[in-house]
Every structure is written in C-alpha cells, then in structure tokens.
N, CA, C and O atoms as a printed pandas DataFrame, in Angstrom:
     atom_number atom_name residue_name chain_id  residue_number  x_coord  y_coord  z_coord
0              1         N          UNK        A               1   18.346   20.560  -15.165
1              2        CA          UNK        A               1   18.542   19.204  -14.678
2              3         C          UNK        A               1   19.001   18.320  -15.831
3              4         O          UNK        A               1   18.710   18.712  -16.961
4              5         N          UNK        A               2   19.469   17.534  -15.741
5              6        CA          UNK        A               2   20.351   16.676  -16.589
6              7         C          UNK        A               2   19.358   15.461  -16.684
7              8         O          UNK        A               2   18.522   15.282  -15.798
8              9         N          UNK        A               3   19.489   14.426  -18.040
9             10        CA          UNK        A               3   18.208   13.606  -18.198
10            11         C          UNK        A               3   18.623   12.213  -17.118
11            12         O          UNK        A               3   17.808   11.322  -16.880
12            13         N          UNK        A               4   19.826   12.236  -16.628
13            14        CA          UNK        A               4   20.040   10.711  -15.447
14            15         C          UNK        A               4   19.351   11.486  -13.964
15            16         O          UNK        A               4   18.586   10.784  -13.303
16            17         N          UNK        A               5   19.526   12.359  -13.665
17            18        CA          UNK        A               5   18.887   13.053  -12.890
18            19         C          UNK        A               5   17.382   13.017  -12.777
19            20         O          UNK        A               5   16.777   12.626  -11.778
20            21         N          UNK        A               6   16.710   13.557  -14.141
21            22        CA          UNK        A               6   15.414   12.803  -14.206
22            23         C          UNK        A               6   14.764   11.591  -13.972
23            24         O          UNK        A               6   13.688   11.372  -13.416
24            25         N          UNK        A               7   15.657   10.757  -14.531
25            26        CA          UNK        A               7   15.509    9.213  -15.018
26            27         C          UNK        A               7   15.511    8.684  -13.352
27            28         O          UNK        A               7   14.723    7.849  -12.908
28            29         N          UNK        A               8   16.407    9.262  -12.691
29            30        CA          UNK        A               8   16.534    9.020  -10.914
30            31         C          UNK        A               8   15.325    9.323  -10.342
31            32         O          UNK        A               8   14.724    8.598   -9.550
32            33         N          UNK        A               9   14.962   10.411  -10.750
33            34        CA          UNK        A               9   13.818   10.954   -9.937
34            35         C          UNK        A               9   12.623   10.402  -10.396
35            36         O          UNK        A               9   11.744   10.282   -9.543
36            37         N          UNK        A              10   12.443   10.139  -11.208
37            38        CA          UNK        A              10   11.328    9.044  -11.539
38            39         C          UNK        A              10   11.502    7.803  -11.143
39            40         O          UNK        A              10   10.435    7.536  -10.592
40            41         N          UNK        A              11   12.236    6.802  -11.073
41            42        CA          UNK        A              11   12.566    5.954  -10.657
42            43         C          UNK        A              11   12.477    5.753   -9.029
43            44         O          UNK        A              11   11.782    4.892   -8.489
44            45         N          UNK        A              12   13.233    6.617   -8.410
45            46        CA          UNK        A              12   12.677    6.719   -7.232
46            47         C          UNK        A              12   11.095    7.052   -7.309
47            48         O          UNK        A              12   10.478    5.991   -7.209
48            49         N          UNK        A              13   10.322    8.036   -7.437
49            50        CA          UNK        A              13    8.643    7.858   -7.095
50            51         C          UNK        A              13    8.194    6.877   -7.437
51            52         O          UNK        A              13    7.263    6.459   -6.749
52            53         N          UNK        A              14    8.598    6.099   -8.566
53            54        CA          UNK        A              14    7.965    4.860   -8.975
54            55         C          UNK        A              14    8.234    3.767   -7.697
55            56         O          UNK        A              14    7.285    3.220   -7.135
56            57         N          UNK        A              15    9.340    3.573   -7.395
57            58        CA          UNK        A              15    9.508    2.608   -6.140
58            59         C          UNK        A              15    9.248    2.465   -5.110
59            60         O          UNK        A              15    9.195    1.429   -4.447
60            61         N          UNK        A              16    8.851    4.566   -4.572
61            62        CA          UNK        A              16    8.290    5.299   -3.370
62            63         C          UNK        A              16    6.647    4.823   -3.350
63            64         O          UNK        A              16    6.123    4.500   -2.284
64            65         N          UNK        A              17    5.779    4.811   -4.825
65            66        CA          UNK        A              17    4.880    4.675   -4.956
66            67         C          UNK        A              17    4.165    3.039   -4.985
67            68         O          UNK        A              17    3.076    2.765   -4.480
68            69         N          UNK        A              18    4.834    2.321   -5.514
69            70        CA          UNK        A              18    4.768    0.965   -5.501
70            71         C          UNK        A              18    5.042    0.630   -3.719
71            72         O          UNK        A              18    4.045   -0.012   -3.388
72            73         N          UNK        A              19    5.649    0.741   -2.898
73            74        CA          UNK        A              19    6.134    0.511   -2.157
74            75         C          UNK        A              19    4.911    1.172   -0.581
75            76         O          UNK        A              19    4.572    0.728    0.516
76            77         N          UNK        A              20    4.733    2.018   -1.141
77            78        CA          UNK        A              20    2.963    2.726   -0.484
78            79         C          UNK        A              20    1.924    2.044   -0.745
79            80         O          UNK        A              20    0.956    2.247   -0.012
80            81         N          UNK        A              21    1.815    1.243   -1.621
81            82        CA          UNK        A              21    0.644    0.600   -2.137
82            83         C          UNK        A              21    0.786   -0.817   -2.144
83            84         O          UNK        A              21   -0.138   -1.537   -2.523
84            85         N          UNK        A              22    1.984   -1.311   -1.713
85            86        CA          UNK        A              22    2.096   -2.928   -1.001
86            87         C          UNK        A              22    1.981   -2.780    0.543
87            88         O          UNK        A              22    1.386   -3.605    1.236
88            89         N          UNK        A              23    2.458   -1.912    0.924
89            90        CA          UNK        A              23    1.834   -1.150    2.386
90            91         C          UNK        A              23    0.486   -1.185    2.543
91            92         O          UNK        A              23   -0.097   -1.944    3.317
92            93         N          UNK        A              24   -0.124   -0.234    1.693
93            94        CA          UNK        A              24   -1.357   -0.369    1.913
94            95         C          UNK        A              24   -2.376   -1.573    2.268
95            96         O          UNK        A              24   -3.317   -1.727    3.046
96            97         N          UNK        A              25   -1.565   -2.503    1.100
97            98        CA          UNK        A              25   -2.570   -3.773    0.841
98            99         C          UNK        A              25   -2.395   -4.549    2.109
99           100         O          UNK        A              25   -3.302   -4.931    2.848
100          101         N          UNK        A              26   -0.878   -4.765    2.291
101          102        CA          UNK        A              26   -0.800   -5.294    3.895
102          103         C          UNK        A              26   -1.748   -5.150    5.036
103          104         O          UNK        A              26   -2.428   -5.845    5.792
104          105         N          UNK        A              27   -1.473   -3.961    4.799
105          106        CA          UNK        A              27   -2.591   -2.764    5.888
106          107         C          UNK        A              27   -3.553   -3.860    6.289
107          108         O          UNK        A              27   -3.597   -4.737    7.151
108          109         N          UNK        A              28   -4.405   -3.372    5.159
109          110        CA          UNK        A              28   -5.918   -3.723    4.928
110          111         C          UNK        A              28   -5.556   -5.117    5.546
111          112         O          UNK        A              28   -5.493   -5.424    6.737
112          113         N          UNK        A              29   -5.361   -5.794    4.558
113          114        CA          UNK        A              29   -4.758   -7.644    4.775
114          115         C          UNK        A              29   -5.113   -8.035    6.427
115          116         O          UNK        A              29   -5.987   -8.797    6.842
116          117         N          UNK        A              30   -4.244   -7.336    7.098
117          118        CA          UNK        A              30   -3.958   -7.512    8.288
118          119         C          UNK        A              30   -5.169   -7.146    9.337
119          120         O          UNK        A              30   -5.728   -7.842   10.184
120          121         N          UNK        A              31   -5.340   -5.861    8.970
121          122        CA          UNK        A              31   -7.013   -4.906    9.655
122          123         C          UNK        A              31   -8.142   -6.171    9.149
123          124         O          UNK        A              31   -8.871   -6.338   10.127
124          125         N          UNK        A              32   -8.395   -6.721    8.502
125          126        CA          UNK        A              32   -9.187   -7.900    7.859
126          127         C          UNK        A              32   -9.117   -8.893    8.798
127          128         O          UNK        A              32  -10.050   -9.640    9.092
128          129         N          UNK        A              33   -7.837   -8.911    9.349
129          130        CA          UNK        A              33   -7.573  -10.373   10.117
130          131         C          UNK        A              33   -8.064  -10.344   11.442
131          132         O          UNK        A              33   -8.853  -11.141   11.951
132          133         N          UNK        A              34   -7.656   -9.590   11.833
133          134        CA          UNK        A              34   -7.469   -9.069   13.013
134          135         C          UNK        A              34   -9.236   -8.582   13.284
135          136         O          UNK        A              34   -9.610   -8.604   14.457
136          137         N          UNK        A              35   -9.771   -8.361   12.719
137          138        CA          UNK        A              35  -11.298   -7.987   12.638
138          139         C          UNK        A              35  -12.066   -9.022   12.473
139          140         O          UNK        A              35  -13.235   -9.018   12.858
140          141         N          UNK        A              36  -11.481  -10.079   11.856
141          142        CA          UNK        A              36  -12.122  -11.464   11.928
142          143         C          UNK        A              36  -12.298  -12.292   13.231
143          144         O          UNK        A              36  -13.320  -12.813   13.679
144          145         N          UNK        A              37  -10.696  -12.270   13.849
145          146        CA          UNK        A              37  -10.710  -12.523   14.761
146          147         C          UNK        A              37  -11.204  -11.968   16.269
147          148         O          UNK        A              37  -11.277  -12.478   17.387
148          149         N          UNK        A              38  -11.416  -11.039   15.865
149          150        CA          UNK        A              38  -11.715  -10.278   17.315
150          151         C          UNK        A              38  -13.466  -10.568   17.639
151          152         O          UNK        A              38  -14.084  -11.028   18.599
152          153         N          UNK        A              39  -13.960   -9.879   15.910
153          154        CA          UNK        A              39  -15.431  -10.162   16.136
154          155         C          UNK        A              39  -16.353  -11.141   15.504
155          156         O          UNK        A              39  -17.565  -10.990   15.352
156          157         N          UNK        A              40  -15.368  -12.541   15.023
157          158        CA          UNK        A              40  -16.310  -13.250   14.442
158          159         C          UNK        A              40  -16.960  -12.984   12.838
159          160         O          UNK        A              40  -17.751  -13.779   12.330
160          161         N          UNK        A              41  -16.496  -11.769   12.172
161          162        CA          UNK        A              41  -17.426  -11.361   11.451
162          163         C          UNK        A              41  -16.403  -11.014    9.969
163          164         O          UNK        A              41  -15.194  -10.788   10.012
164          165         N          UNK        A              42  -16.937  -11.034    9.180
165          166        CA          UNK        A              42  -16.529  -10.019    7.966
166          167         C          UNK        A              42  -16.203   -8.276    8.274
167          168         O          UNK        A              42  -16.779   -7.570    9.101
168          169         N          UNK        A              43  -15.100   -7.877    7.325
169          170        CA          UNK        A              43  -14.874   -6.145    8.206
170          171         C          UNK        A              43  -15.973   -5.934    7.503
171          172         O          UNK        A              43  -16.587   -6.761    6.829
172          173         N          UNK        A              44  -16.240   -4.688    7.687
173          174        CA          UNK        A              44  -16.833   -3.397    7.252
174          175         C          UNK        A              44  -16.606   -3.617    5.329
175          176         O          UNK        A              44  -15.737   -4.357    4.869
176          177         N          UNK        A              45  -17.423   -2.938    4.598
177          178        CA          UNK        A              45  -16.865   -2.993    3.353
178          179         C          UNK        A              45  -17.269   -1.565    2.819
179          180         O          UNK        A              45  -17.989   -1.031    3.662
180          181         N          UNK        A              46  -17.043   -0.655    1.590
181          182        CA          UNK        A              46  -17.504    0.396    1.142
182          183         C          UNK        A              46  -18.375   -0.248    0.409
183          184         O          UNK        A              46  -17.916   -1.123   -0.325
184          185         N          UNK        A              47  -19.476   -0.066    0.401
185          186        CA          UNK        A              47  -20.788   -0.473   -1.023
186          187         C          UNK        A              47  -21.090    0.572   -2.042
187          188         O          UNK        A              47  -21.902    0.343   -2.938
C-alpha cells in the first residue's frame, strides 16, 4: 500500500468514528427528551 492510501484510510475511520459518536450523543440527547416528556421523570442512569 502506498503512504496516501494509508493517510486515506485513516482519515476516513477518523471521520467514520467521530461521526458514530456525534450520533451517539444525539441518540442519548434525544432518548433523554423524549423520556422526560413521556414520564415526567429523569431517564434511567448507569451508577
């Protein structure tokens, strides 16, 4: 493999990965809201 080839392929997972994990946060964000509203309450939390 050639090093721009590399440099691509890292670059892409980095953006693939960043891009999963603003997802995620949304996610949650939203599951939060939506759980507020439905039951009045704070979600669930891990302790």
């Amino acid at each position: 493999m050639t090093r721009s080839h590399l440099v691509r392929k890292a670059l892409w997972s980095g953006l693939y990965a960043g891009l999963g994990a603003l997802g995620t946060m949304a996610a949650r964000r939203a599951a939060s809201r939506i759980w507020r509203g439905a039951t009045g309450e704070e979600p669930p939390t891990k302790k």
